[in-house]
N, C-alpha and C positions, 0 to 999 in steps of 0.2 A: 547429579547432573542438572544443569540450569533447565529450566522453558523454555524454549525457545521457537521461535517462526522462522520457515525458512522464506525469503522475502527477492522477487525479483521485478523492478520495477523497467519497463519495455518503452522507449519514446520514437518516433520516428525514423529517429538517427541511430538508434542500437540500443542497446541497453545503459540505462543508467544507472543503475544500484541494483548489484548481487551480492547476497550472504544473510547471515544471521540476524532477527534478530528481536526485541524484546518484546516491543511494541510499536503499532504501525498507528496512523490516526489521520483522520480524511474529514471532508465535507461534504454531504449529497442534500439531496430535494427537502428533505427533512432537520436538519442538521449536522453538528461534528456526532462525528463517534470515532471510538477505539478498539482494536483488532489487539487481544491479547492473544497468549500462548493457549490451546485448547477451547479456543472460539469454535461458535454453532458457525457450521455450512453457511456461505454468504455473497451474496453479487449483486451489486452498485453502479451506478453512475458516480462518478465525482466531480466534482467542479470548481473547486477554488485549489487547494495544496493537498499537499501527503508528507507527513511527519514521518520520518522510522527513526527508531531509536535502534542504532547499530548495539548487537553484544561490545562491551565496554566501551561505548562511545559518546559522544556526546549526539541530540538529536541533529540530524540530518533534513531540509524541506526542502521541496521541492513544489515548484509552482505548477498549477494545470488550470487550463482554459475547460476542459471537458477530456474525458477517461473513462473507463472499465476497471474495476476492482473486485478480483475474485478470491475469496478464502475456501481452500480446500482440503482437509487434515491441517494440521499448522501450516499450508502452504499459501504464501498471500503472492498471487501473480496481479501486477497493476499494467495497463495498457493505454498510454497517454498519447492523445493529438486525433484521436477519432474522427476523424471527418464525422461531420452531420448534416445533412439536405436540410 
C-alpha cells in the first residue's frame, strides 16, 4: 500500500480539495516547506499558495492571502481566508 495523507483543504465558501494524497507543500514566515506521508505533528500560518499533489495526479495550487495548516497523523487539514485584525 502507497503513503499516503489524507488532505482537506476548507476556504470560506466550502471546501476546496478532499482526498488523498502524496504530498502537500506551502509557504509561511520562514519559508516553503513540504508535508510528506509520516510528517512530525505541525501547525503554521501560510501565506502565499498550497501545492497538493493528488494520489495519481498531477500537482494541484491553490492561492492564499493568509491560512492555518495543520498536520495530524498523515492528516493535513488547511483552513483559508482567516480574517486577521
Amino acid at each position: 500500500m502507497e503513503d499516503k495523507l489524507e488532505v482537506t483543504i476548507q476556504g470560506r465558501e466550502g471546501v476546496l480539495f478532499e482526498g488523498p494524497a502524496v504530498r502537500v507543500s506551502s509557504v509561511n514566515g520562514t519559508g516553503d516547506f513540504d508535508i510528506l506521508p509520516r510528517h512530525a505533528n505541525f501547525i503554521s500560518l501560510i501565506n502565499d499558495h498550497i501545492d497538493v499533489v493528488p494520489v495519481g495526479e498531477e500537482v494541484r495550487t491553490f492561492p492564499v492571502d493568509n491560512g492555518v495548516l495543520r498536520v495530524l497523523g498523515d492528516r493535513v487539514e488547511v483552513y483559508l481566508g482567516i480574517k486577521q485584525k
